[in-house]
C-alpha positions as CSV (number, residue, x, y, z in Angstrom):
1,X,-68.8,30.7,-141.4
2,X,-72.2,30.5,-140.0
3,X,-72.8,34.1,-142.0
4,X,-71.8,32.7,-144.8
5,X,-74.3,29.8,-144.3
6,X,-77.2,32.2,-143.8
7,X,-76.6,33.8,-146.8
8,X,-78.1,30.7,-148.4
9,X,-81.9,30.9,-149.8
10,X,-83.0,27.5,-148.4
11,X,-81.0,27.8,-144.7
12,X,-82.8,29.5,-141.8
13,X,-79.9,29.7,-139.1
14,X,-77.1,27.7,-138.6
15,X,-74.8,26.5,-135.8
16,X,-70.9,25.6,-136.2
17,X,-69.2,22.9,-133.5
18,X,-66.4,20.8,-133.1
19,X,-66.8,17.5,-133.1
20,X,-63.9,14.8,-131.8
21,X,-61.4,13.7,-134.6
22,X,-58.6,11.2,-134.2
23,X,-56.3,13.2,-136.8
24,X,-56.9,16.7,-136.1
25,X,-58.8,16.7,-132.5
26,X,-61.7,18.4,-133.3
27,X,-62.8,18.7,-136.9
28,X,-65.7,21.7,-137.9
29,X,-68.9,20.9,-138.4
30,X,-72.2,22.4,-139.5
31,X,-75.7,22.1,-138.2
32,X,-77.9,23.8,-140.8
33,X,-82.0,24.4,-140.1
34,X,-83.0,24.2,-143.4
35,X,-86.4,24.6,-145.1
36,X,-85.3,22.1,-147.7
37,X,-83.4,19.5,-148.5
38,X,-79.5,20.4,-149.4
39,X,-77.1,18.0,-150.4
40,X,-73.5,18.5,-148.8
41,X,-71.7,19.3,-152.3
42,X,-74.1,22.0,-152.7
43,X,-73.7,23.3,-149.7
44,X,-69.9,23.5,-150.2
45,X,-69.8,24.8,-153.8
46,X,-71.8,27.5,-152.1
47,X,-69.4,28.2,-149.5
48,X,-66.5,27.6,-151.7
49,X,-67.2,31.2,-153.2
50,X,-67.5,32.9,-150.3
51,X,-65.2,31.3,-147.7
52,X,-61.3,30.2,-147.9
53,X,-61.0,26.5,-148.2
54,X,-59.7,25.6,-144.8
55,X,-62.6,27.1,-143.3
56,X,-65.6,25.2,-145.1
57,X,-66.8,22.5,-142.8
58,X,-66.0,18.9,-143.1
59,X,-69.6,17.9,-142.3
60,X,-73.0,19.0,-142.6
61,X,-76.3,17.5,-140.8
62,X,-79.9,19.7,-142.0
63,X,-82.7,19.7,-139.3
64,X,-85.4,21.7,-139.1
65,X,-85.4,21.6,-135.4
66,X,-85.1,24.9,-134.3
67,X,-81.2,25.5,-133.5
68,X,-82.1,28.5,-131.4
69,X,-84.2,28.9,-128.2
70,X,-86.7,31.7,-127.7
71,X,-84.3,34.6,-126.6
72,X,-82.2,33.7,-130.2
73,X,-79.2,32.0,-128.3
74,X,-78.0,28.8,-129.8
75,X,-78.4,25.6,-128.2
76,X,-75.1,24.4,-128.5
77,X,-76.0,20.9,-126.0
78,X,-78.6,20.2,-128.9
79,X,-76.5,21.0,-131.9
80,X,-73.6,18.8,-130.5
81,X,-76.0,16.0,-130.1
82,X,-77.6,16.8,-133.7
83,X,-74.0,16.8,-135.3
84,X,-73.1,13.5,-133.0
85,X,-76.5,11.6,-134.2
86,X,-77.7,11.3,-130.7
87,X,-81.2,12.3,-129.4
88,X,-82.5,15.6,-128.3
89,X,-84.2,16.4,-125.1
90,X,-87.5,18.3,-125.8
């Protein structure tokens, strides 16, 4: 998923997490670092030709915090809060 994601012109890197759902438990969602702005239904039209239904996220947020620390690992702790609308420690 996050591949697919990166194949896009306009995203840098991308992170996916679960966030809490009352339905399903956990529900997939994306956290894009994008140079510009996408909007979501481009973003699964995109995806839509490259992925299987059931595995396009349910949810985007774009940042263009950097999703990824110095080494290249994801900041998951940051991307969670990102994808929850909470604030990010510095």
């Amino acid at each position: 998923m996050e591949a697919a994601l990166s194949a896009h012109p306009d995203v840098v890197t991308s992170v996916v997490v679960g966030l809490p759902d009352d339905d399903l438990g956990q529900r997939v969602h994306a956290v894009i670092e994008a140079t510009a702005v996408i909007p979501d239904e481009d973003l699964r039209a995109f995806l839509a030709e490259r992925l299987a239904r059931y595995k396009i996220p349910r949810g985007f947020t774009l940042t263009r915090q950097p999703l990824r620390d110095d080494a290249g690992k994801v900041r998951r702790a940051d991307s969670r809060a990102l994808a929850e609308g909470r604030p990010v420690d510095a």
